[in-house]
C-alpha positions in Angstrom: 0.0 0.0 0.0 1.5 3.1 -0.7 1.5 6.1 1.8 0.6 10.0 1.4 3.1 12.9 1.8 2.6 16.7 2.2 5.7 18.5 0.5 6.4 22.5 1.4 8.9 24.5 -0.5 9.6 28.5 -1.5 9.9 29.1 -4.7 10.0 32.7 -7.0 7.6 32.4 -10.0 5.7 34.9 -12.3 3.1 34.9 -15.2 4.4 33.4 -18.1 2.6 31.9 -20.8 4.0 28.2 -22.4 4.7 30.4 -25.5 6.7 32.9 -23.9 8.4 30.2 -21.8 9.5 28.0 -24.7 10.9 31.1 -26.2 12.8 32.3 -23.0 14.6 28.9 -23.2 15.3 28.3 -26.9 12.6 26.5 -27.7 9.9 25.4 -30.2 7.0 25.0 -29.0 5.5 21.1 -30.0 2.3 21.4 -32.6 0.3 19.3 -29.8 1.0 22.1 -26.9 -0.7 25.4 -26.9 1.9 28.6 -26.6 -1.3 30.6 -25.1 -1.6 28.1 -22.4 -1.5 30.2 -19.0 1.1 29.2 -16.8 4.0 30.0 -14.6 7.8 30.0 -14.8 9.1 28.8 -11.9 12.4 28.5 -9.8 13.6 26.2 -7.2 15.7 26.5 -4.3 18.3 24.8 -6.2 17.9 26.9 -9.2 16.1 24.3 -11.5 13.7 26.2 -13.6 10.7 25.1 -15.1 7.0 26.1 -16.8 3.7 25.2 -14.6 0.2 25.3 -15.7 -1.6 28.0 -14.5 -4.6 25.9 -13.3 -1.7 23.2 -11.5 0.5 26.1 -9.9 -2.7 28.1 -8.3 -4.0 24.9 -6.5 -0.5 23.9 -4.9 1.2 27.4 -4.4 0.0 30.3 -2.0 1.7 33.8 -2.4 4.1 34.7 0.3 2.9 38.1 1.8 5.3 40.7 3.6 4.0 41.0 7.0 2.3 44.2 8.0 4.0 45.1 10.6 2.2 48.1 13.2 4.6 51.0 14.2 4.4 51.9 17.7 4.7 55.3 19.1 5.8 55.0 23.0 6.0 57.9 24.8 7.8 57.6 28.6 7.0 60.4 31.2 8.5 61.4 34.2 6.2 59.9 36.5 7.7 56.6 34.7 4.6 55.9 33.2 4.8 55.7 29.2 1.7 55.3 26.6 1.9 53.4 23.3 0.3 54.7 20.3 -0.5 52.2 17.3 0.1 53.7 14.1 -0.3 51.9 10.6 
């Protein structure tokens, strides 16, 4: 019986069409494969490059998103008390 895994990795990738992606590597692309086929170019950790179905990529990748993170404002007073302030 074979068993199930759950694989995690970071990895840069961008909009790129089969088309464009077979040209970016020197390519032609095959009559059986559509160069308007949505997609992604993506790179590994390890540098291997490679072209990802649009449909595919969106169901196993999530974007990364830079935390938000909140700027305080603290003041201190002489009584040794201080305030914070939350800005955005």
């Amino acid at each position: 019986m074979s068993k199930e895994y759950i694989g995690i990795k970071l990895l840069k990738a961008q909009p790129m069409t089969r088309g464009d992606y077979n040209k970016k590597r020197g390519w032609t692309t095959p009559k059986d494969e559509n160069p308007k086929d949505e997609g992604y170019i993506v790179q590994y950790a390890d540098g291997y490059v490679s072209w990802s179905p649009k449909e595919a990529f969106e169901m196993s990748y999530t974007e990364v998103q830079e935390p938000e993170f909140r700027k305080a404002e603290i003041t201190f007073e002489r009584s040794g008390r201080f305030s914070v302030n939350w800005c955005r």
